[in-house]
C-alpha positions, 0 to 999 in steps of 0.5 A: 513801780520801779525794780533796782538789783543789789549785786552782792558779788560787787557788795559782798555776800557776807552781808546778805544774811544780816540784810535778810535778818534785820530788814534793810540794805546798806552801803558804807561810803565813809566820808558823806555822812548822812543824805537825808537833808541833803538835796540832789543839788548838793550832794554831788559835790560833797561826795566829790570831796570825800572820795579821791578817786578819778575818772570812771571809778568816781563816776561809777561810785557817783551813781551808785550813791545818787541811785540809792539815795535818790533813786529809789523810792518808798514802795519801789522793788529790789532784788538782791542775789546770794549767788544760788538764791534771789530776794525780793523785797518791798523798798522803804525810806533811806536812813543813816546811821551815824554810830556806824560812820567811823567803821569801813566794813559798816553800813552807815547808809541804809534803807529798810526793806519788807522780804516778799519772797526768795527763789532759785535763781536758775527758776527766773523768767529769762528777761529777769535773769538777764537784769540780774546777771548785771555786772554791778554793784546796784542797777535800775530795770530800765522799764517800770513794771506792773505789780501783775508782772511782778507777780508773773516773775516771782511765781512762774517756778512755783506754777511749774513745780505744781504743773508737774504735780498735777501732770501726774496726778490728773491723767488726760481723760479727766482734763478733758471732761473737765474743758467739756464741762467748762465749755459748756458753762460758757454757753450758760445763761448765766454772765457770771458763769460764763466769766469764770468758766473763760477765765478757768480755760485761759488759766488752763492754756497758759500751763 
């Protein structure tokens, strides 16, 4: 799937609290009306004619608009900051909405969003700090990621408060009974013994 950052800095942090309550993100973008039906040939042109900006500002707003409503898909990831805290959630189906058109703090154009799960943003895997430490309104991760990276992503500050944890609780002499009991059972007879006492090693080593 792909992975997209909302950066409120550029959106507005007033909105990420009614994003999380209600379940979607949004932009405002007067003068469009709704995209649903409007193909990626046609758009361009009509977002042209609504705004009157020149140069770099319009190309950016260009991107921003052809990003969210046609970049992204249903099932795609996205990130969304608060500053302290990041929001991950589980993209769904551009929407618009009309009685919001006429009001410029409103958000007409929309896309539902399923919450997965907040963290600390300082608890981040460094290569996904950087992506969302991005300067703009609303960017793509230039790679696709596995659901397995996801997951690597979003628990890697989990499994280091519960390394803490067990660092103390567990003291050095019973880890090391346990890795002899596990190399062991990787001598065993038994094929499916011998996977889960290797899985349990290689889990052990990434701690």
């Amino acid at each position: 799937m792909n992975v997209f950052l909302l950066n409120p800095d550029h959106h507005g942090l007033r909105h990420i609290p009614m994003f999380l309550k209600d379940n979607y993100v949004g932009f405002s973008w007067p003068g469009i009306a709704d995209l649903e039906d409007v193909s990626q040939a046609d758009w361009h042109n009509k977002a042209v004619q609504a705004y009157k900006d020149e140069g770099q500002v319009l190309l950016e707003r260009l991107a921003e608009i052809g990003c969210f409503v046609y970049g992204m898909q249903d099932g795609d990831y996205l990130f969304a900051t608060d500053g302290e805290y990041v929001h991950l959630g589980d993209l769904g189906d551009y929407y618009y909405v009309e009685s919001s058109e006429t009001d410029e703090d409103s958000l007409s154009h929309r896309r539902g969003v399923t919450w997965l799960k907040s963290m600390l943003k300082a608890d981040v895997q460094p290569e996904l700090k950087s992506f969302l430490n991005r300067q703009v309104k609303i960017a793509k991760l230039e790679q696709s990621v596995t659901q397995e990276q996801m997951e690597y992503w979003m628990t890697n500050a989990v499994k280091q408060e519960q390394g803490a944890v067990q660092s103390v609780l567990v003291d050095e002499e019973t880890i090391a009974r346990a890795l002899d009991i596990l190399n062991e059972a990787m001598s065993s007879g038994d094929t499916e013994r011998r996977e889960r006492a290797a899985i349990a090693i290689l889990q052990f080593a990434k701690t």
